[in-house]
MARVEXMI-967972 format. One line per 2 residues: number of its first residue (from 1); their letters; for each residue x, y, z of C-alpha. Coordinates in nm, 3 decimals. Each point is the difference from the previous one (the first is absolute). Layout:
# MARVEXMI-967972
NUM> a> X/Y/Z ~ ...
***
This chain:
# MARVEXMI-967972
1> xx> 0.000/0.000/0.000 ~ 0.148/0.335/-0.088
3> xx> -0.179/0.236/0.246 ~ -0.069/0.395/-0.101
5> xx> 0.321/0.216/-0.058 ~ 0.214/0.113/0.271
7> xx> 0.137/0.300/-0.001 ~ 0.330/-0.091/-0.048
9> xx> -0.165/-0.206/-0.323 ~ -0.101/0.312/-0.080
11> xx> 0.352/0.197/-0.026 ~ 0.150/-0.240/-0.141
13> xx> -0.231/-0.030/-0.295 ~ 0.038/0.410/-0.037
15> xx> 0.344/-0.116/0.025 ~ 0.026/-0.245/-0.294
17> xx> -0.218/0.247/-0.221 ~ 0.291/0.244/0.000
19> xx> 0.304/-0.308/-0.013 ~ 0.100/0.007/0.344
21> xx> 0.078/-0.317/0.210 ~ -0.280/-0.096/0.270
23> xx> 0.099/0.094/0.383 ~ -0.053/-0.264/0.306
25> xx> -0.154/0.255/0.194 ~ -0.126/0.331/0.054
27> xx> 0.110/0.093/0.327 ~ 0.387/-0.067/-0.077
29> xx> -0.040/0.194/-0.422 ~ 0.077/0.383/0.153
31> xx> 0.244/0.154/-0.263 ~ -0.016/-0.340/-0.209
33> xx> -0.051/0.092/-0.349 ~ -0.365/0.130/-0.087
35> xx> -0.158/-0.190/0.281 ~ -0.076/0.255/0.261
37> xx> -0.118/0.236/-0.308 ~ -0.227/-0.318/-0.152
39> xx> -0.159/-0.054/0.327 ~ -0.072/0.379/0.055
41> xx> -0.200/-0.025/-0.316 ~ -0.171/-0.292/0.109
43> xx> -0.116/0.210/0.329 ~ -0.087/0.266/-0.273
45> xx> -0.213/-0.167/-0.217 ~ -0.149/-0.183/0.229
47> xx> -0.162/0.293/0.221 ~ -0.071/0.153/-0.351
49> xx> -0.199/-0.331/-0.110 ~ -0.153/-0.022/0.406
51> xx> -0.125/0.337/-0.072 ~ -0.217/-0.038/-0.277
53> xx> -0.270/-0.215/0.215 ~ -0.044/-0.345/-0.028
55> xx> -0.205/-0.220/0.192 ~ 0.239/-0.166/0.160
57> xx> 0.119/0.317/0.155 ~ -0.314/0.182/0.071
59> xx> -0.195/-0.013/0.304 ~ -0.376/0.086/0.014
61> xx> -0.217/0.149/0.282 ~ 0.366/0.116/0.250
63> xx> -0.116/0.143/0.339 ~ 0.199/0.331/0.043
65> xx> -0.050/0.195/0.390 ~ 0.103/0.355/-0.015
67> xx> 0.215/0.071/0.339 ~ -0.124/0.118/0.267
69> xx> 0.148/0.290/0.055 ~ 0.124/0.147/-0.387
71> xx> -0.303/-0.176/-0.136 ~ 0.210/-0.090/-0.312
73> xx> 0.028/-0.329/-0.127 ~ 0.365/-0.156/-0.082
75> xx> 0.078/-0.257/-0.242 ~ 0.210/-0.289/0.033
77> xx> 0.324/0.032/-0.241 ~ -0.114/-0.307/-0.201
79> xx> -0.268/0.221/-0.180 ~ 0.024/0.083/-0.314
81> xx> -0.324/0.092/-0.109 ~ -0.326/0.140/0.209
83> xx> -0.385/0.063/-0.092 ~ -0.321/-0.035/0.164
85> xx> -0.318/-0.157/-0.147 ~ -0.202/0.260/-0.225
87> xx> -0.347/-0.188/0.095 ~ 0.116/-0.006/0.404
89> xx> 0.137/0.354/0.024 ~ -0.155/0.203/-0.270
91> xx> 0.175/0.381/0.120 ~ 0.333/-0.105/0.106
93> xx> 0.269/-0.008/-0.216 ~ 0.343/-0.113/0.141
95> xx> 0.321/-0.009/-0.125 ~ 0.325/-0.112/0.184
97> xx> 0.266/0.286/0.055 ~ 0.340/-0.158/0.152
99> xx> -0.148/-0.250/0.284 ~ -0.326/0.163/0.075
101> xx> -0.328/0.002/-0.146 ~ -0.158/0.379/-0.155
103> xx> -0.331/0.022/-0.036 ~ -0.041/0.267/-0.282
105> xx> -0.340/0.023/-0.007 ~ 0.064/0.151/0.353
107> xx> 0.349/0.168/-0.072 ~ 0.129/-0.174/0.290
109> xx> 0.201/-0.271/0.174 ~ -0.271/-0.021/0.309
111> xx> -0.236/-0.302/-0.040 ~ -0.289/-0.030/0.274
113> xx> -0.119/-0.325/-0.049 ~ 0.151/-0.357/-0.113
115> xx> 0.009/-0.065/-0.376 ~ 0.032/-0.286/-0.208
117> xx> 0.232/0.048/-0.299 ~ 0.134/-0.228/-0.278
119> xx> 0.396/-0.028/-0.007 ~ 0.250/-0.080/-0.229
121> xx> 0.310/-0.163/0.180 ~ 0.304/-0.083/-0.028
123> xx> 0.131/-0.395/0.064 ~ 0.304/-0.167/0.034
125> xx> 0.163/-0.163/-0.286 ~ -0.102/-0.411/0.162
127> xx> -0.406/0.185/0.025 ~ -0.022/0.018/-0.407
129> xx> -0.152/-0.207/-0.206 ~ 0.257/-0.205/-0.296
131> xx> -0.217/0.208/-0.244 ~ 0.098/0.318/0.149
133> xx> 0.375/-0.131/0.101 ~ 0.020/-0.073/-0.386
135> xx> -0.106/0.312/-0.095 ~ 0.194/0.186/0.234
137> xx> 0.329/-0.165/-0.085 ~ -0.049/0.036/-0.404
139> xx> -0.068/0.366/0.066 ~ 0.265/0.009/0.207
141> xx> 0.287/-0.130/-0.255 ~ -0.123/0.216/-0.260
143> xx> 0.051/0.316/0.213 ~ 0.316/-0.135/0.134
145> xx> 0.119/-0.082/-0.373 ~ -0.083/0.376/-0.123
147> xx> 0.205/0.151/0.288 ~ 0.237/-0.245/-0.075
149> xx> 0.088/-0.119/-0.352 ~ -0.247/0.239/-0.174
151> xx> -0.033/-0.307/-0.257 ~ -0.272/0.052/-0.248
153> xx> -0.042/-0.375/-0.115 ~ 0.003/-0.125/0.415
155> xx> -0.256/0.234/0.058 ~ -0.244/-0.089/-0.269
157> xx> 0.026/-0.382/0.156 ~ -0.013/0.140/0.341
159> xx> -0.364/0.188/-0.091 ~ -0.174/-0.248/-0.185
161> xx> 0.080/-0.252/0.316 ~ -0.117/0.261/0.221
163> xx> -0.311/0.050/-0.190 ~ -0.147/-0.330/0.012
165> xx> 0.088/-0.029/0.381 ~ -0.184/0.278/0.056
167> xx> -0.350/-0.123/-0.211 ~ 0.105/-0.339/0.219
169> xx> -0.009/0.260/0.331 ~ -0.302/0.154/-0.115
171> xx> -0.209/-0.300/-0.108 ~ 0.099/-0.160/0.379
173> xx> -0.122/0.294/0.162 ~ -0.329/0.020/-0.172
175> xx> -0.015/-0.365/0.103 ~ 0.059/0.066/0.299
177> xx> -0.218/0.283/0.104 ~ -0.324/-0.142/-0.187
179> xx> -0.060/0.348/-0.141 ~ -0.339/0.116/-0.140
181> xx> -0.126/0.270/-0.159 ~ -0.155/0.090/0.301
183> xx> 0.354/0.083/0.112 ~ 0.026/0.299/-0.242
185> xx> -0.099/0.352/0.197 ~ -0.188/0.127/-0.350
187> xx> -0.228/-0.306/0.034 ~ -0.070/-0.003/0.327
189> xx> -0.056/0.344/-0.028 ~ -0.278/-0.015/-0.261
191> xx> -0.204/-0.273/0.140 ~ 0.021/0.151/0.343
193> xx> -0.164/0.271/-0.146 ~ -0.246/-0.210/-0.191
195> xx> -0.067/-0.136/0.324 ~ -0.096/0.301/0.204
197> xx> -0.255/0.134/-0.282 ~ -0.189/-0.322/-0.005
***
């Protein structure tokens, strides 16, 4: 059984893409060769690809207190990404500045009352999925090959790779999340409104 890729699978494929020899392991590669820069990328690319929202990395219905005593609500580093539920909070509009939540509807940072938002976070390499650790590490050689070789002919390999482990990404997370067109906000929208005229 070969298992999902490792990170240290990972490098070393970036590794090969731009002809350098494989490394034993991470911890011991500072100064060796383009490892420290090839995992770097990897770190890059992967909270770039995290980012985006999957649903594997997003969490639904997240119980946020304000504090007591600023009545501001601080997020947790691992978040990436932050809304609340159109249908559940129809007037607030937040948006996350540094650590904390902002509620621009209000032009503030003071929240009175718990909320419930939707996040976007970031995991750890062994938390992804092989579809996204494929992904991740395709992207990541290509980048790593512009910045290094520049090579017209690798990179044209390198994207059409990445491009079909990305459709693979996609098609897993739309397998996974059992999405609907009742997911879309213009839908919902519409037949909410159908609904309160009838």
């Amino acid at each position: 059984m070969l298992g999902k890729t490792n990170k240290l699978e990972a490098v070393n494929q970036m590794l090969s893409f731009i002809g350098e020899s494989p490394v034993n392991s991470l911890s011991d590669s500072a100064g060796a060769g383009d490892t420290p820069l090839a995992e770097n990328v990897l770190d890059e690319v992967t909270r770039e690809v995290l980012s985006q929202g999957w649903h594997f990395n997003t969490n639904y219905d997240v119980t946020h207190s304000p504090d007591p005593t600023t009545k501001e609500i601080i997020l947790s580093e691992s978040v990436l990404r932050i809304d609340v539920s159109l249908a559940a909070y129809p007037i607030t509009d937040v948006v996350m500045r540094g650590q904390k939540l902002y509620n621009r509807a209000e032009n503030s940072y003071e929240f009175t009352s718990d909320l419930k938002t939707i996040e976007t976070i970031e995991l750890p390499w062994d938390e992804l999925p092989e579809p996204a650790r494929r992904y991740i590490t395709l992207r990541s050689a290509r980048v790593l090959q512009d910045r290094t070789l520049g090579a017209p002919d690798l990179n044209e390999i390198g994207t059409r790779e990445e491009l079909v482990s990305l459709a693979n990404l996609r098609e897993f997370d739309e397998q996974s999340a059992d999405y609907s067109i009742f997911d879309s906000h213009l839908p919902l929208k519409t037949i909410s409104a159908y609904n309160r005229k009838s």
